[in-house]
Backbone as JSON, one array per atom type, in Angstrom:
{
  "sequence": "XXXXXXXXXXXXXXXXXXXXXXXXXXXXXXXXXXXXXXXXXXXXXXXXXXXXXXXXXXXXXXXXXXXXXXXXXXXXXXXXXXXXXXXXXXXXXXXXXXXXXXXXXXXXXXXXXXXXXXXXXXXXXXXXXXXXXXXXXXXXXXXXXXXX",
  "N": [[130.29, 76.05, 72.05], [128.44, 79.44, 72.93], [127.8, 81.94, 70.76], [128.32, 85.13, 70.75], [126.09, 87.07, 70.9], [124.34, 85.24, 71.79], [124.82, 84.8, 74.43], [125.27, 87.16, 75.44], [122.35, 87.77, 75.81], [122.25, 85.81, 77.76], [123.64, 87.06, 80.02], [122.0, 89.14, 80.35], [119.94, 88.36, 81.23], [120.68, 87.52, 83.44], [121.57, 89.6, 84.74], [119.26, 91.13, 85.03], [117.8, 89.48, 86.98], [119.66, 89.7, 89.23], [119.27, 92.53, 89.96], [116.04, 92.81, 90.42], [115.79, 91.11, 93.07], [116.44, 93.86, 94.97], [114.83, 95.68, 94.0], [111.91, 95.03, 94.1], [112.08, 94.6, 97.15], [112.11, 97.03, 97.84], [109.83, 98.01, 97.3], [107.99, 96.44, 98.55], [108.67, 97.33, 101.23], [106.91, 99.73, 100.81], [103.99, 98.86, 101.24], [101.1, 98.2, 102.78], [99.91, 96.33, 103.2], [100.58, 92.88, 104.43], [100.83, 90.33, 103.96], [101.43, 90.54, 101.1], [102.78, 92.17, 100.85], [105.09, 89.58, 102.18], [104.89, 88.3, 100.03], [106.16, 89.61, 98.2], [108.49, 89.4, 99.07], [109.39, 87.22, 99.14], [109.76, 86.14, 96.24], [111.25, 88.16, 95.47], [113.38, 86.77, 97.17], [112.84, 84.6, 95.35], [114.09, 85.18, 92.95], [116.66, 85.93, 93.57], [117.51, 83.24, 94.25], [117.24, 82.08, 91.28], [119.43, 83.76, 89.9], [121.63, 83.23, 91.07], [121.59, 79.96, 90.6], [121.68, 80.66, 87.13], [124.17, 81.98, 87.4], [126.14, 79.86, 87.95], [125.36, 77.78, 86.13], [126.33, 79.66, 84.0], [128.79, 79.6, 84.61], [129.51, 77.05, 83.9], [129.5, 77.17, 81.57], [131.48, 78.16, 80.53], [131.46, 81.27, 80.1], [131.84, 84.62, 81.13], [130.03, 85.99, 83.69], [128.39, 89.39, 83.7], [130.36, 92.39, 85.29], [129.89, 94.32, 85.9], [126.6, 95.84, 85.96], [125.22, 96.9, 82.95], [122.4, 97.07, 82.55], [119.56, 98.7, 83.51], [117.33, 97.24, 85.74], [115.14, 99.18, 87.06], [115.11, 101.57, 85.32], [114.29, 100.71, 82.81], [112.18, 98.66, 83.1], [110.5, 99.17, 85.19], [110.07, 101.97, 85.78], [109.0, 102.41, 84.05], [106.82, 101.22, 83.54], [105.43, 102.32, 85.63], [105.09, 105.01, 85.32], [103.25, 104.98, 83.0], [100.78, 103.38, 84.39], [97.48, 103.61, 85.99], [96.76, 106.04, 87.87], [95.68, 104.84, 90.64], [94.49, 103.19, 93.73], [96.79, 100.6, 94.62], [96.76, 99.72, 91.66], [99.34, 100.6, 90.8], [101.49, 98.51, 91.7], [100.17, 96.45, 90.42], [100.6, 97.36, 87.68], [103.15, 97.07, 87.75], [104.51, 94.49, 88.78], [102.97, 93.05, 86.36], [104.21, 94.32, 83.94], [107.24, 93.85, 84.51], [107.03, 90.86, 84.53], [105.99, 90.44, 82.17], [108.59, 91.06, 81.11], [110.57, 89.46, 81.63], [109.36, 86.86, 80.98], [109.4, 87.18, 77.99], [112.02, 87.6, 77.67], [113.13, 84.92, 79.02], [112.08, 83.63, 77.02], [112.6, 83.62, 74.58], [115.39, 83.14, 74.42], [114.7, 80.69, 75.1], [113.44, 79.68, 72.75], [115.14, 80.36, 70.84], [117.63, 78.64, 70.48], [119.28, 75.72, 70.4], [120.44, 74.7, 73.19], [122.67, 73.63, 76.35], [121.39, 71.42, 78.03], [120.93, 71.19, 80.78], [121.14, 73.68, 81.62], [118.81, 74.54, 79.24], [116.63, 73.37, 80.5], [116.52, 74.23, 83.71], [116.36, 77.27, 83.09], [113.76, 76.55, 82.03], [112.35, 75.76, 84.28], [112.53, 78.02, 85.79], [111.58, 80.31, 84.27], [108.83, 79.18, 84.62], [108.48, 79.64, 87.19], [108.74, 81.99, 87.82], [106.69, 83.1, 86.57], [104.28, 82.03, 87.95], [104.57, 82.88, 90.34], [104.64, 85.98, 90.06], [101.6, 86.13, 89.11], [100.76, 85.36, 91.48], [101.48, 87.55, 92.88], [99.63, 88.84, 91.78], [97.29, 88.07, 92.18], [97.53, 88.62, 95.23], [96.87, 91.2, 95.55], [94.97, 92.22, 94.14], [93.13, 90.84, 95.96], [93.45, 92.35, 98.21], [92.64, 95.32, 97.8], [90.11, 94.93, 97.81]],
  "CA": [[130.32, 77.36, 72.67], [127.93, 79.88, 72.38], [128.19, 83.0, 70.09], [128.42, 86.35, 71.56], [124.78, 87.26, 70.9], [123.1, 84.56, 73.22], [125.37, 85.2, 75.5], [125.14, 88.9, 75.76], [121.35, 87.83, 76.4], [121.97, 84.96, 79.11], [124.08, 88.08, 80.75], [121.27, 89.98, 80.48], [118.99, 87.86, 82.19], [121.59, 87.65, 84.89], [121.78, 91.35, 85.1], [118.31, 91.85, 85.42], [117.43, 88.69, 87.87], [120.5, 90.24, 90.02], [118.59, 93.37, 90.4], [115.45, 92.51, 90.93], [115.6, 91.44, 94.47], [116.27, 94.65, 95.46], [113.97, 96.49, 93.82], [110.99, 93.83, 94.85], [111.81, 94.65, 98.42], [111.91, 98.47, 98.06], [108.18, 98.43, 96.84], [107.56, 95.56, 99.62], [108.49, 98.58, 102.59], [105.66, 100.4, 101.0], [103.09, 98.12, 101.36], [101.2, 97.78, 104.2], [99.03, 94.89, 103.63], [101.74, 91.52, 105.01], [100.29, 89.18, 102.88], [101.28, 90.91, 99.61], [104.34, 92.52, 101.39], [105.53, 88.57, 102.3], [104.88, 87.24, 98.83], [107.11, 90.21, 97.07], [110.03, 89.1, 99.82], [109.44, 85.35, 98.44], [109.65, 86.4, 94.59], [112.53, 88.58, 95.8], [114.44, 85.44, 97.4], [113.54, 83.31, 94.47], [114.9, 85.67, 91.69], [118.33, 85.53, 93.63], [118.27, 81.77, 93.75], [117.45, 82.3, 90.16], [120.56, 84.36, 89.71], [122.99, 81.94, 91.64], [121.84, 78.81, 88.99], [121.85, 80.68, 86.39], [125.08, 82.11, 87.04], [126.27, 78.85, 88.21], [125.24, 77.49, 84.57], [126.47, 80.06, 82.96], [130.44, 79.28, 84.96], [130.29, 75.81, 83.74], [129.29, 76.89, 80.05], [132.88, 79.58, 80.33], [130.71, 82.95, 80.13], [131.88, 85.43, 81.94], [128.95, 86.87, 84.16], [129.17, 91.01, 83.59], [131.22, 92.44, 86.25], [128.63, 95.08, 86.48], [125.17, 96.46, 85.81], [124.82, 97.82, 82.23], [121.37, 97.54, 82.47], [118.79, 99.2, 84.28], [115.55, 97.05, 85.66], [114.26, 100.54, 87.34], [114.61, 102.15, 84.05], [114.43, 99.78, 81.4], [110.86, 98.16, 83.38], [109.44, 99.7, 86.42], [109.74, 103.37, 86.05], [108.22, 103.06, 82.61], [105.32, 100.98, 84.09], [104.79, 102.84, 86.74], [104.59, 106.41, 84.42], [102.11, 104.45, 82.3], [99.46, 102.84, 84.78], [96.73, 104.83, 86.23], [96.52, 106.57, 89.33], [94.62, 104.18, 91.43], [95.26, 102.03, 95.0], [97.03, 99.3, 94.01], [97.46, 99.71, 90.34], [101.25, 100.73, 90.41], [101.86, 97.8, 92.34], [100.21, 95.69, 89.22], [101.6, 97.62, 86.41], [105.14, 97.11, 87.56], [104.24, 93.3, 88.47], [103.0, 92.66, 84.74], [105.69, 94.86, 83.17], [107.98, 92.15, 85.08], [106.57, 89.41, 84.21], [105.99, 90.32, 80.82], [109.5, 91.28, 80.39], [111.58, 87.98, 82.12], [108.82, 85.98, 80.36], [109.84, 87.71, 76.9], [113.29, 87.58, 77.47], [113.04, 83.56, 78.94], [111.23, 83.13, 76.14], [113.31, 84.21, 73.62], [116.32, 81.92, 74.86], [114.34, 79.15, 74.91], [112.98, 79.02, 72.02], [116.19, 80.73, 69.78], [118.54, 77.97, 69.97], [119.42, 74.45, 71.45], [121.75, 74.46, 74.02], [122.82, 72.94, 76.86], [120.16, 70.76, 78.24], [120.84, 70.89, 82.09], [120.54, 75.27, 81.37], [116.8, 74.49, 79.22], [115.6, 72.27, 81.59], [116.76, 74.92, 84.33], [115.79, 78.4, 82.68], [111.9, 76.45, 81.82], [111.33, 75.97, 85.52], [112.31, 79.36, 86.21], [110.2, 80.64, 83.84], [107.44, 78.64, 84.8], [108.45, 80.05, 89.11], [108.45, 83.35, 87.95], [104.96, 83.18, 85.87], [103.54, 81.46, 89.08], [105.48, 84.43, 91.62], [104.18, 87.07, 90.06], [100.38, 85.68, 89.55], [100.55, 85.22, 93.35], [101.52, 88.77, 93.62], [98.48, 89.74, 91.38], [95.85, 87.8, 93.26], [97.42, 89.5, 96.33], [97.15, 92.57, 95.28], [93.98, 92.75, 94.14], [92.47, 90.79, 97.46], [94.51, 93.57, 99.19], [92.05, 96.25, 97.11], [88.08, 94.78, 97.68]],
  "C": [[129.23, 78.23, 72.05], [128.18, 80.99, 71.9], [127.52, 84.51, 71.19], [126.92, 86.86, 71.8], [124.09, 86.86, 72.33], [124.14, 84.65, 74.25], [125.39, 86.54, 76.31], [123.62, 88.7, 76.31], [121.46, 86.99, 77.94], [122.6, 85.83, 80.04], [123.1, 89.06, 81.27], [120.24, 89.83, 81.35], [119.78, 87.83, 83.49], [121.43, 88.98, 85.74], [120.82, 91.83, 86.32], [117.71, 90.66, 86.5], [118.45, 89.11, 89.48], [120.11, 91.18, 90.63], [116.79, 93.52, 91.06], [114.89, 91.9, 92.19], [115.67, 92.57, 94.74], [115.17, 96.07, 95.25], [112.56, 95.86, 94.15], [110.82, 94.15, 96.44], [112.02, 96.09, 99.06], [110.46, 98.37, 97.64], [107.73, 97.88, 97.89], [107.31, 96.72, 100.66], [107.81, 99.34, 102.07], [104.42, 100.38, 100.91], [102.66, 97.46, 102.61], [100.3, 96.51, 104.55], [100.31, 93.56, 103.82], [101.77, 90.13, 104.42], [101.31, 89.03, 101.17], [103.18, 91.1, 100.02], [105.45, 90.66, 101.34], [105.85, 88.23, 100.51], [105.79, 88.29, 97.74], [108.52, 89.85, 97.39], [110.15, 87.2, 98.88], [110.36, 85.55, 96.99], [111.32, 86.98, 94.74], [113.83, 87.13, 96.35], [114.18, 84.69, 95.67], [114.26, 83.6, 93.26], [116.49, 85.91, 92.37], [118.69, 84.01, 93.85], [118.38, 81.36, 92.54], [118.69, 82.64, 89.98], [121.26, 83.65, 89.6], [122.76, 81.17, 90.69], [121.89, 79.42, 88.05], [123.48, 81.37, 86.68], [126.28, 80.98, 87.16], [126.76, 77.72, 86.79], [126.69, 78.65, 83.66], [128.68, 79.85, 83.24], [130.51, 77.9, 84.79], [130.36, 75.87, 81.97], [130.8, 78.32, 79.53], [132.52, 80.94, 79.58], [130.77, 83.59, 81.39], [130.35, 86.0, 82.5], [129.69, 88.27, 84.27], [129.45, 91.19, 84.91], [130.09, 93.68, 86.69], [127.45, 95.52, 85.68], [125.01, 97.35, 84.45], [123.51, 98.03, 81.62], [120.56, 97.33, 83.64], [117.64, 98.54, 84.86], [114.84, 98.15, 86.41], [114.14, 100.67, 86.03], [114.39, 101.98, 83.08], [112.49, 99.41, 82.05], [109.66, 98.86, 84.44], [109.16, 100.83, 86.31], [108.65, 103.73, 84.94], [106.44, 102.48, 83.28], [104.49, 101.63, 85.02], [103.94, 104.59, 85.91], [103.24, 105.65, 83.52], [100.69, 103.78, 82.84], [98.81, 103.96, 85.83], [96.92, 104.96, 87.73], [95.8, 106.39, 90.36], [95.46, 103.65, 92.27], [95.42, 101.33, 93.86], [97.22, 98.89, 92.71], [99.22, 99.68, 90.01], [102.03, 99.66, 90.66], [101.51, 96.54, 90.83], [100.64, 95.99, 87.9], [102.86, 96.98, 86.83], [105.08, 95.34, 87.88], [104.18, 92.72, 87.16], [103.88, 92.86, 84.09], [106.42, 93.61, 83.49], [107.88, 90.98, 84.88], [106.57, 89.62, 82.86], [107.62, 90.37, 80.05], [110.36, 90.12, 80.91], [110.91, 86.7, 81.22], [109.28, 86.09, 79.12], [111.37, 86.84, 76.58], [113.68, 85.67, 77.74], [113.31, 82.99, 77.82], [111.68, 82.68, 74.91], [114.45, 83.4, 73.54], [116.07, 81.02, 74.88], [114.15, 78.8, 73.45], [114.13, 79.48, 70.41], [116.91, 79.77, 69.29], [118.17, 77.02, 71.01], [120.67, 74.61, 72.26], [121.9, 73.32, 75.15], [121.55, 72.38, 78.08], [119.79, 71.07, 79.98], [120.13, 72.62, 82.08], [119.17, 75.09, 80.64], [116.26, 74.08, 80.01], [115.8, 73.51, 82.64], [115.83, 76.6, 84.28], [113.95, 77.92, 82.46], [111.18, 76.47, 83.16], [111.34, 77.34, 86.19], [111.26, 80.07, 85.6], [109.45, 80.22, 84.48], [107.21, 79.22, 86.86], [107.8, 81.73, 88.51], [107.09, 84.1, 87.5], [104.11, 83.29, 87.62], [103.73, 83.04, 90.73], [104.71, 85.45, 91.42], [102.44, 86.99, 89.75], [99.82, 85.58, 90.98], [100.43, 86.7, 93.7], [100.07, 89.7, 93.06], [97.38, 89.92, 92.15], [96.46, 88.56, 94.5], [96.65, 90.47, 96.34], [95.52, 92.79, 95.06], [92.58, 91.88, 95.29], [92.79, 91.9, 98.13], [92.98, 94.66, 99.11], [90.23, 95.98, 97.09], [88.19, 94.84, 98.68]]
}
């Protein structure tokens, strides 16, 4: 079993992979290039099939998934990125991309490489990582084809 700690994190990743569709496809409706728009709806689907296996995992390893939301990905990632990158087309759209990526990659990251656990969940959480690297790289090159 695992101790409350990594668990409070594999919750956390839940949390914030739970929320992230919807905030992914509120930035999408204000984007009018279809290209870029498409590929945030993608990222958006694959962080809730994310969700489902990992919460999936986390109901065969007897961890409750939280019952609700005690953290923020608006205010914990996006709002801050967004206050922090400059006032250009198409910048806000790659701050809050990177932020995102930097922070699921972090947090991945951090789980992977803390402890050993159950093998079917590493093997699982590395290809996510490795979707969500790839997801949001897609959304960069959009973004900045979108912008020349």
């Amino acid at each position: 079993m695992l101790c409350t700690q990594k668990e409070d994190k594999l919750c956390t990743l839940l949390s914030f992979l739970t929320q992230l569709p919807g905030k992914l496809e509120m930035i999408a409706d204000e984007i009018d290039d279809e290209n870029l728009r498409n590929a945030l709806g993608a990222v958006a689907d694959e962080s809730r099939q994310y969700g489902m296996e990992l919460k999936a995992q986390l109901k065969n390893l007897k961890i409750a998934a939280p019952v609700s939301d005690n953290h923020d990905l608006e205010e914990e990632v996006i709002e801050r990125s967004v206050l922090n990158c400059p006032k250009e087309k198409g910048k806000e759209v790659l701050s809050i991309c990177e932020s995102c990526e930097a922070f699921f990659s972090n947090l991945y990251t951090d789980l992977l490489e803390e402890y050993v656990f159950n093998t079917s969940l590493r093997n699982m959480m590395s290809y996510q990582l490795l979707g969500i690297k790839s997801a949001f790289m897609r959304i960069r090159f959009l973004n900045t084809l979108r912008l020349n």
